[in-house]
CHARMM-style PDB file with segment names, atoms N, HN, CA, C and O in Angstrom:
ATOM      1  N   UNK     1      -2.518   4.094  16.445  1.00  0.00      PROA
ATOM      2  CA  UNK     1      -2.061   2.843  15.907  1.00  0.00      PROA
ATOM      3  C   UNK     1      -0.928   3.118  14.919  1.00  0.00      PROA
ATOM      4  O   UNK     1      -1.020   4.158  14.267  1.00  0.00      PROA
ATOM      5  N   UNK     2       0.181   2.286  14.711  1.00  0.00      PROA
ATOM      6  HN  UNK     2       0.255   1.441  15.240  1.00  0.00      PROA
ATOM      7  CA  UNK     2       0.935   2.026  14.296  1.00  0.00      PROA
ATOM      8  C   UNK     2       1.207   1.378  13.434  1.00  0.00      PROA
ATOM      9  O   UNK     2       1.683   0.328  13.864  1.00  0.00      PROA
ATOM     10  N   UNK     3       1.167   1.411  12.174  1.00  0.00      PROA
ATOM     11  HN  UNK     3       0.780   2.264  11.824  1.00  0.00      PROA
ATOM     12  CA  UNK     3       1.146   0.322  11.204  1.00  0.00      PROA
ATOM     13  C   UNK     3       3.134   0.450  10.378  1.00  0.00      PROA
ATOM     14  O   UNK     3       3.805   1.190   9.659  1.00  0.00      PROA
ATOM     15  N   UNK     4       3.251  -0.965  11.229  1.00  0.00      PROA
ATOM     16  HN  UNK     4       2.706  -1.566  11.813  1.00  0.00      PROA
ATOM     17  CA  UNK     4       4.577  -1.232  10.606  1.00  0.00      PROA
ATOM     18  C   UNK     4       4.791  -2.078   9.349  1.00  0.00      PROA
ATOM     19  O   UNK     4       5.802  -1.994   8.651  1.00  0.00      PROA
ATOM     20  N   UNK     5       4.032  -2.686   9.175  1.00  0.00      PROA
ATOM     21  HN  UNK     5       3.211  -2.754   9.742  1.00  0.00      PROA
ATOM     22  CA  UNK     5       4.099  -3.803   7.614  1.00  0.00      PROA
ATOM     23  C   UNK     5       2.876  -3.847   6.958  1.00  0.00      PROA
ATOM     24  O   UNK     5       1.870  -3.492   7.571  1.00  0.00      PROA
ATOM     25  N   UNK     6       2.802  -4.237   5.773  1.00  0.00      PROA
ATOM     26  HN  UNK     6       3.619  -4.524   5.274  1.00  0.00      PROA
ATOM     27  CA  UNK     6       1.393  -4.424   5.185  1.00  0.00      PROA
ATOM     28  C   UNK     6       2.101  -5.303   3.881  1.00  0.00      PROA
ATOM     29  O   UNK     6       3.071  -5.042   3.169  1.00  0.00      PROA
ATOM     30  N   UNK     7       1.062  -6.577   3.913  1.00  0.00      PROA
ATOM     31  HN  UNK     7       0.274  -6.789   4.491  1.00  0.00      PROA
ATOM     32  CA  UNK     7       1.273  -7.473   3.141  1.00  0.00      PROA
ATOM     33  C   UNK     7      -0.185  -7.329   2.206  1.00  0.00      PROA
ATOM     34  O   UNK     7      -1.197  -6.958   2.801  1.00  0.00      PROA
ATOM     35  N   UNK     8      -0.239  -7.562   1.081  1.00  0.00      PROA
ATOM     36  HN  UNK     8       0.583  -7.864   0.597  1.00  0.00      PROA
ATOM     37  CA  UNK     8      -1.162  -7.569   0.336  1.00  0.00      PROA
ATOM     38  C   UNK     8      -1.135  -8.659  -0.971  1.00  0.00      PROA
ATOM     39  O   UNK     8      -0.180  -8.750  -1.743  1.00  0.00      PROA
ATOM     40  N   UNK     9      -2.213  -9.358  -1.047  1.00  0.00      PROA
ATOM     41  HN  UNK     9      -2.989  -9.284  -0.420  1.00  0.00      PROA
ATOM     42  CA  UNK     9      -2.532 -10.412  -2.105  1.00  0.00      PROA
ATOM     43  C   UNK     9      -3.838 -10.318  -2.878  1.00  0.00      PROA
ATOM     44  O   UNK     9      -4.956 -10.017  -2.459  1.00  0.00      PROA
ATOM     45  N   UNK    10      -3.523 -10.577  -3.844  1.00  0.00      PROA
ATOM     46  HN  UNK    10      -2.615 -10.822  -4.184  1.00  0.00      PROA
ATOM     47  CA  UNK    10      -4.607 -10.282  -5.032  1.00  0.00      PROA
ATOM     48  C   UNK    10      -5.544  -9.172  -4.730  1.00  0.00      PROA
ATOM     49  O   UNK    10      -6.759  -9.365  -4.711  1.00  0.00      PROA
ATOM     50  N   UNK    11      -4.822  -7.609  -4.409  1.00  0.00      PROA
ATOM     51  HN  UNK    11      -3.835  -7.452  -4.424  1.00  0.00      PROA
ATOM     52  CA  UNK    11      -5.101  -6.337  -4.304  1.00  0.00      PROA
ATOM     53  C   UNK    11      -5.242  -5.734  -5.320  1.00  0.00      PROA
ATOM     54  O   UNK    11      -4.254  -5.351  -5.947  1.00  0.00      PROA
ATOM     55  N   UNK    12      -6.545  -5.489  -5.758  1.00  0.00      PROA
ATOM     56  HN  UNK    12      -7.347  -5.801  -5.249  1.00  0.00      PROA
ATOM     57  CA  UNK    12      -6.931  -4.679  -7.335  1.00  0.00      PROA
ATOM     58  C   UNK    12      -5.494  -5.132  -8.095  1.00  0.00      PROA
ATOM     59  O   UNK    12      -5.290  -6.319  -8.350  1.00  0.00      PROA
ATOM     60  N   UNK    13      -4.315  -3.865  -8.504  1.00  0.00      PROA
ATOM     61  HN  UNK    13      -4.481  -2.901  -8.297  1.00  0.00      PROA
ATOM     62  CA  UNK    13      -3.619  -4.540  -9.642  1.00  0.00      PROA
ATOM     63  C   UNK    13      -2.180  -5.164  -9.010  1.00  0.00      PROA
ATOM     64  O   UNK    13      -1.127  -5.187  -9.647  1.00  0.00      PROA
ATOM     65  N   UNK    14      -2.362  -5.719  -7.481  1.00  0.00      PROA
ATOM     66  HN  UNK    14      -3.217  -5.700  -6.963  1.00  0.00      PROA
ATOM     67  CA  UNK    14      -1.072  -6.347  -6.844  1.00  0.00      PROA
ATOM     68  C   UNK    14      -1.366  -7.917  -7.207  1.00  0.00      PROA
ATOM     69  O   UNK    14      -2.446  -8.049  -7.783  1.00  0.00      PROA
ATOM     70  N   UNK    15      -0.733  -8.985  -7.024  1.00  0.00      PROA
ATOM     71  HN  UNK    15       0.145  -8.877  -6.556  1.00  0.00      PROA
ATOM     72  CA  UNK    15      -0.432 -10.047  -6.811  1.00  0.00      PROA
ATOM     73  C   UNK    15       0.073 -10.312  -5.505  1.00  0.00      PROA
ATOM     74  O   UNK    15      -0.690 -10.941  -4.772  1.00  0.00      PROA
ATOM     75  N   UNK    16       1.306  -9.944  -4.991  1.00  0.00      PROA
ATOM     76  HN  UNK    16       1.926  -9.434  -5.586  1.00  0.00      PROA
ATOM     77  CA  UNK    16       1.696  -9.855  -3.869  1.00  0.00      PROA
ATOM     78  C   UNK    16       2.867  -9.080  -3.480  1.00  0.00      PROA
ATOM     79  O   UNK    16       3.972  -8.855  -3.974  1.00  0.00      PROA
ATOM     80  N   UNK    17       2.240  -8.750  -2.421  1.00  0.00      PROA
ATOM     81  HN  UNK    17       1.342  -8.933  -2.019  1.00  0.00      PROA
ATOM     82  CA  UNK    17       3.074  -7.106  -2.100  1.00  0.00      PROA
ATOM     83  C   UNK    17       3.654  -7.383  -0.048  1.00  0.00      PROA
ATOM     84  O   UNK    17       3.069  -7.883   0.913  1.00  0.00      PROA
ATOM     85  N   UNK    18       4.511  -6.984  -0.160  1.00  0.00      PROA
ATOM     86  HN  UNK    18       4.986  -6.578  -0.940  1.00  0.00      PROA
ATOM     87  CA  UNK    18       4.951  -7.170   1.490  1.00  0.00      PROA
ATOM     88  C   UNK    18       6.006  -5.793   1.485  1.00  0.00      PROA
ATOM     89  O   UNK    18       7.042  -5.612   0.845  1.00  0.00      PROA
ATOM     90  N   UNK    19       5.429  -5.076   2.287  1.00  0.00      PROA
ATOM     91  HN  UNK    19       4.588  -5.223   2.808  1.00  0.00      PROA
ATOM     92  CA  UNK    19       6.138  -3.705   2.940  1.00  0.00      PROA
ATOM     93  C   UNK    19       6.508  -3.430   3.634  1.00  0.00      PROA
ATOM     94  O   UNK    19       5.556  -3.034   4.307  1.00  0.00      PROA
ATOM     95  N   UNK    20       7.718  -3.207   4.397  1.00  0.00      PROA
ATOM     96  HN  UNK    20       8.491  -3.529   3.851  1.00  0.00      PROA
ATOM     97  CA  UNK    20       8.092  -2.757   5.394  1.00  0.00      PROA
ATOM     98  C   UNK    20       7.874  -0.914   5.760  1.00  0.00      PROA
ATOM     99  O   UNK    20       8.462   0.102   5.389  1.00  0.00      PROA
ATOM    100  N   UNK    21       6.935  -1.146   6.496  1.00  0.00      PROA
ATOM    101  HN  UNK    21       6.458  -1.971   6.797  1.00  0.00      PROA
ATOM    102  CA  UNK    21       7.078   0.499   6.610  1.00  0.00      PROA
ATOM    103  C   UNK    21       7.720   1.218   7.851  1.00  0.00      PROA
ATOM    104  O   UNK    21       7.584   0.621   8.919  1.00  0.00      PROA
ATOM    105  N   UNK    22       8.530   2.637   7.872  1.00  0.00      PROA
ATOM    106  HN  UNK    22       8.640   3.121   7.004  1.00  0.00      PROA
ATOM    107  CA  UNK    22       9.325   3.436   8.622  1.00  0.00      PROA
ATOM    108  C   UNK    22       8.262   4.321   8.697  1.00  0.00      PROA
ATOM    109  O   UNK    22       7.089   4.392   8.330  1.00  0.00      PROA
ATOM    110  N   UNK    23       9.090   4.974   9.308  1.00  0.00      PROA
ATOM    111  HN  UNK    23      10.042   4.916   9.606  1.00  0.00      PROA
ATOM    112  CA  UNK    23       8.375   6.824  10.216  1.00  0.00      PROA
ATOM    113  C   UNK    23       8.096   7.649   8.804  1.00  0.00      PROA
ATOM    114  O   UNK    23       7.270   8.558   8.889  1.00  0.00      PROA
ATOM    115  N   UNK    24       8.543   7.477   7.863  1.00  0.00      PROA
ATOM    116  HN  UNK    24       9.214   6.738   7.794  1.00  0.00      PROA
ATOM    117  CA  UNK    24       8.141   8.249   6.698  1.00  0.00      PROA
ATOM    118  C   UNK    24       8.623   7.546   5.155  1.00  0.00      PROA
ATOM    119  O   UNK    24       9.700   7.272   4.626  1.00  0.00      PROA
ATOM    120  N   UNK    25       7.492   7.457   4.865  1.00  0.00      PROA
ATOM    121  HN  UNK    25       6.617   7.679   5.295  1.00  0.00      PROA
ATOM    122  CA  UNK    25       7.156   6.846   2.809  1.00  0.00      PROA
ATOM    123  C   UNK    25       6.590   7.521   2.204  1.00  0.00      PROA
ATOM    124  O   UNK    25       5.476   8.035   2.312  1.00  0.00      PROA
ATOM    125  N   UNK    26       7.673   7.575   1.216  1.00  0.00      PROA
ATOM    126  HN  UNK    26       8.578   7.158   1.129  1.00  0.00      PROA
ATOM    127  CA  UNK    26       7.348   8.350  -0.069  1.00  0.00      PROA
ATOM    128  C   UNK    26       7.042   7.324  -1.571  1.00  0.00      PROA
ATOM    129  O   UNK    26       8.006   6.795  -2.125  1.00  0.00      PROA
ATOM    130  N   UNK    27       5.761   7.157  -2.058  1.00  0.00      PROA
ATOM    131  HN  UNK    27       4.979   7.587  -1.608  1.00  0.00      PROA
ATOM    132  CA  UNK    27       5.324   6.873  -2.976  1.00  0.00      PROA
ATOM    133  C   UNK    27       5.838   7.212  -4.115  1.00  0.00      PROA
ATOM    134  O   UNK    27       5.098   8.138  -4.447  1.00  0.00      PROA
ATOM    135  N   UNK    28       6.762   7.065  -5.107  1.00  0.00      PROA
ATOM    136  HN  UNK    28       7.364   6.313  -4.837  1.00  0.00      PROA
ATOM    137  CA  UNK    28       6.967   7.484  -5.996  1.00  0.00      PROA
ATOM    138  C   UNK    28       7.002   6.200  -7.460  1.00  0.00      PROA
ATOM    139  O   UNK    28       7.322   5.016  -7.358  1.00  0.00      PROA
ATOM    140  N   UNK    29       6.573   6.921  -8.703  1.00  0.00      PROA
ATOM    141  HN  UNK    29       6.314   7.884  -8.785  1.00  0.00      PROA
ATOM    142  CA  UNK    29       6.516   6.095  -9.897  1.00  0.00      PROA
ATOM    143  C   UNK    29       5.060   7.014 -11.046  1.00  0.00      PROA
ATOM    144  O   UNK    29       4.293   7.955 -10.843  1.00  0.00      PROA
ATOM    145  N   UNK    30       5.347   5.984 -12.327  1.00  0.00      PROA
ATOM    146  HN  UNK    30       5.970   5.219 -12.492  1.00  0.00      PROA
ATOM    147  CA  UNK    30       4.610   6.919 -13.047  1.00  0.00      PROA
ATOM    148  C   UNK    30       3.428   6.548 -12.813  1.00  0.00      PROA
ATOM    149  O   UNK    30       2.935   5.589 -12.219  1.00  0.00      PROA
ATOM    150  N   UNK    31       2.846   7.845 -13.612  1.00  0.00      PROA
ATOM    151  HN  UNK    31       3.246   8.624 -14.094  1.00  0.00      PROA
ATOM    152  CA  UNK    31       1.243   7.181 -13.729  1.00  0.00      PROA
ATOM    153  C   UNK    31       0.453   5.919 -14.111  1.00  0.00      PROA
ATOM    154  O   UNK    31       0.699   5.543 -15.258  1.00  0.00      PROA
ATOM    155  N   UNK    32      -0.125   5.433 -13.672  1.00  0.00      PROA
ATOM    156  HN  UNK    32      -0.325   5.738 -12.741  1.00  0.00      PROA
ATOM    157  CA  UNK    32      -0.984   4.284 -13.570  1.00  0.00      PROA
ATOM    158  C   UNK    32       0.183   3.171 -12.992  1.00  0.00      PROA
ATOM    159  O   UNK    32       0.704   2.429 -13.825  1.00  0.00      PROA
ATOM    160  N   UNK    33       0.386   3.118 -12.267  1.00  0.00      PROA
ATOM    161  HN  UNK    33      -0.038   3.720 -11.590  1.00  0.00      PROA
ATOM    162  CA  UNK    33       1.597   2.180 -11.277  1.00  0.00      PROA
ATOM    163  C   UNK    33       0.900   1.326 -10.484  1.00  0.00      PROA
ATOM    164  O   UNK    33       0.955   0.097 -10.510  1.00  0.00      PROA
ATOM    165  N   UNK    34       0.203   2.060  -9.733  1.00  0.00      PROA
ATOM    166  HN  UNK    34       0.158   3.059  -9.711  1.00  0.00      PROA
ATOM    167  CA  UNK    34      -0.504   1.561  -8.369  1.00  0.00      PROA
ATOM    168  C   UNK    34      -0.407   1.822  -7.259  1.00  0.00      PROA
ATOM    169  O   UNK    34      -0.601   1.080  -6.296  1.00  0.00      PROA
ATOM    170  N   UNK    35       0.083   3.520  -7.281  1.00  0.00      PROA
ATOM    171  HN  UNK    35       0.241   4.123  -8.063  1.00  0.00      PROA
ATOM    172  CA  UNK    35       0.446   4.370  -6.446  1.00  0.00      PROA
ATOM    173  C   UNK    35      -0.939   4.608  -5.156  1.00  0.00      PROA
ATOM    174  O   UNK    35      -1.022   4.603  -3.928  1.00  0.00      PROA
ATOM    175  N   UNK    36      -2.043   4.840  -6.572  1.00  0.00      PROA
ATOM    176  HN  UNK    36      -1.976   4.844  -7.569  1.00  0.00      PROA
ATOM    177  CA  UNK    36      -3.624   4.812  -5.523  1.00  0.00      PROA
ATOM    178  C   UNK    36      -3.880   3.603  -5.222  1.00  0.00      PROA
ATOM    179  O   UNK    36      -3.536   3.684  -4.043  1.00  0.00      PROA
ATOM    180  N   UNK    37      -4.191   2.602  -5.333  1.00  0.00      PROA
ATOM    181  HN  UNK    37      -4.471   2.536  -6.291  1.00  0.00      PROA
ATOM    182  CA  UNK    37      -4.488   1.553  -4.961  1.00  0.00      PROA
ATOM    183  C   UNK    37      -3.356   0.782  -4.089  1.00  0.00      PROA
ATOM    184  O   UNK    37      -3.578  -0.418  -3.924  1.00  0.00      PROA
ATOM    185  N   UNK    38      -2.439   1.189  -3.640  1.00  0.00      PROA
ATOM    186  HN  UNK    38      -2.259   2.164  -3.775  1.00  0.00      PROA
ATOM    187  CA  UNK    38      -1.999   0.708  -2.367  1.00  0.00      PROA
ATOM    188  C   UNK    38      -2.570   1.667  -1.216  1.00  0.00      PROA
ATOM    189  O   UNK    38      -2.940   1.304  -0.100  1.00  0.00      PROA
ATOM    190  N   UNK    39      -2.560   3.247  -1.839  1.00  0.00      PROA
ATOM    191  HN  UNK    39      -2.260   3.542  -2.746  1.00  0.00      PROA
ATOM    192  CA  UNK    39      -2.990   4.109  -0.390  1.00  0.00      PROA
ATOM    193  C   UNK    39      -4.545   3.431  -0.152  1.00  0.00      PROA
ATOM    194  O   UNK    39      -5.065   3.477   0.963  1.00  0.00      PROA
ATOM    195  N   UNK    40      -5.208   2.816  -1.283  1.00  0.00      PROA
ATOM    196  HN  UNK    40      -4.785   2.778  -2.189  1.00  0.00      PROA
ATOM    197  CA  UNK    40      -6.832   2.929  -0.977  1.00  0.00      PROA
ATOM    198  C   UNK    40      -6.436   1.510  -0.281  1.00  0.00      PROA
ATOM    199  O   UNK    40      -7.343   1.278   0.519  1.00  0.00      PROA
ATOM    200  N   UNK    41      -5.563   0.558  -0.242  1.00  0.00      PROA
ATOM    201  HN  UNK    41      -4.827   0.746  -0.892  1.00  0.00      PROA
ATOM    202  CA  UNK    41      -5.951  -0.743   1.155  1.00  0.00      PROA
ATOM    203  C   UNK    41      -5.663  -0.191   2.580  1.00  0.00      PROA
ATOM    204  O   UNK    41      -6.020  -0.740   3.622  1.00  0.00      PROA
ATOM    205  N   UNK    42      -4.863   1.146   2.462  1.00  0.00      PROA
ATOM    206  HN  UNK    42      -4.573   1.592   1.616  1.00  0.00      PROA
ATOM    207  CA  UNK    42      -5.175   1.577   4.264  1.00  0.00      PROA
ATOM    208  C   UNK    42      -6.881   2.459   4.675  1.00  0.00      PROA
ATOM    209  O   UNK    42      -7.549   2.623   5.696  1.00  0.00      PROA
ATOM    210  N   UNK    43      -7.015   2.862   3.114  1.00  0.00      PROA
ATOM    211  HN  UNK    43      -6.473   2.729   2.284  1.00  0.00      PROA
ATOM    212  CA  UNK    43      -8.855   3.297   3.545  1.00  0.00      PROA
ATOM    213  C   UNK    43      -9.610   2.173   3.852  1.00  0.00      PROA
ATOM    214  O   UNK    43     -10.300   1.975   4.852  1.00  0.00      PROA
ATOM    215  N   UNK    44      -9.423   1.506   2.960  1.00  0.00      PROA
ATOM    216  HN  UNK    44      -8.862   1.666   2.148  1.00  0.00      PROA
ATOM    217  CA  UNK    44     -10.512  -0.095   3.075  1.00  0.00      PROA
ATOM    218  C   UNK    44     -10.438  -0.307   4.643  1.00  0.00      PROA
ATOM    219  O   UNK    44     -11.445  -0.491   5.327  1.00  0.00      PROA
ATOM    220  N   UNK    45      -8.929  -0.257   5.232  1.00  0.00      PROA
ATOM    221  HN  UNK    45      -8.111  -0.107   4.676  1.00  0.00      PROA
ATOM    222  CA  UNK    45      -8.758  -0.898   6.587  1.00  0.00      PROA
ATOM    223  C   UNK    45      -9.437  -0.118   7.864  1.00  0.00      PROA
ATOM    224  O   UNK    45     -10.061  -0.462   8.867  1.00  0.00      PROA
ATOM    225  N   UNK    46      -8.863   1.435   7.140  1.00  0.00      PROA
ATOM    226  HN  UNK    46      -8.356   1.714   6.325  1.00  0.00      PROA
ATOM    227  CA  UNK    46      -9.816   2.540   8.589  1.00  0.00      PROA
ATOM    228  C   UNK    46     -11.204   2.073   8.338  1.00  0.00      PROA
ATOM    229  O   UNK    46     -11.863   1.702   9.309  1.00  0.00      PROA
ATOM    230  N   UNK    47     -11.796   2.044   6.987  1.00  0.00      PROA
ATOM    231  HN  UNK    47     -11.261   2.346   6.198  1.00  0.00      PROA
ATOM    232  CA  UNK    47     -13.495   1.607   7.350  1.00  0.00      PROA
ATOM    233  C   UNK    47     -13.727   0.887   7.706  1.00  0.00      PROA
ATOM    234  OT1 UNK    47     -14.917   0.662   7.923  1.00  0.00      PROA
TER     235      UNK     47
END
């Protein structure tokens, strides 16, 4: 599977988030951003 976009609303510390995703993303920003808690809505989704 292929995941090209991911929209997210009232996600732990998002409001609303819409992503376009490519063949390769790089996460970058400081600590406590919300760097983990966007990777943890693609865990939520595999479970």
């Amino acid at each position: 599977m292929i995941i090209s976009h991911i929209a997210l609303k009232n996600w732990r510390n998002f409001q609303s988030v819409n992503v376009d995703l490519r063949d390769r993303v790089f996460l970058v920003g400081p600590n406590a951003c919300g760097k983990s808690n966007f990777l943890d809505s693609f865990r939520i989704y595999n479970d």
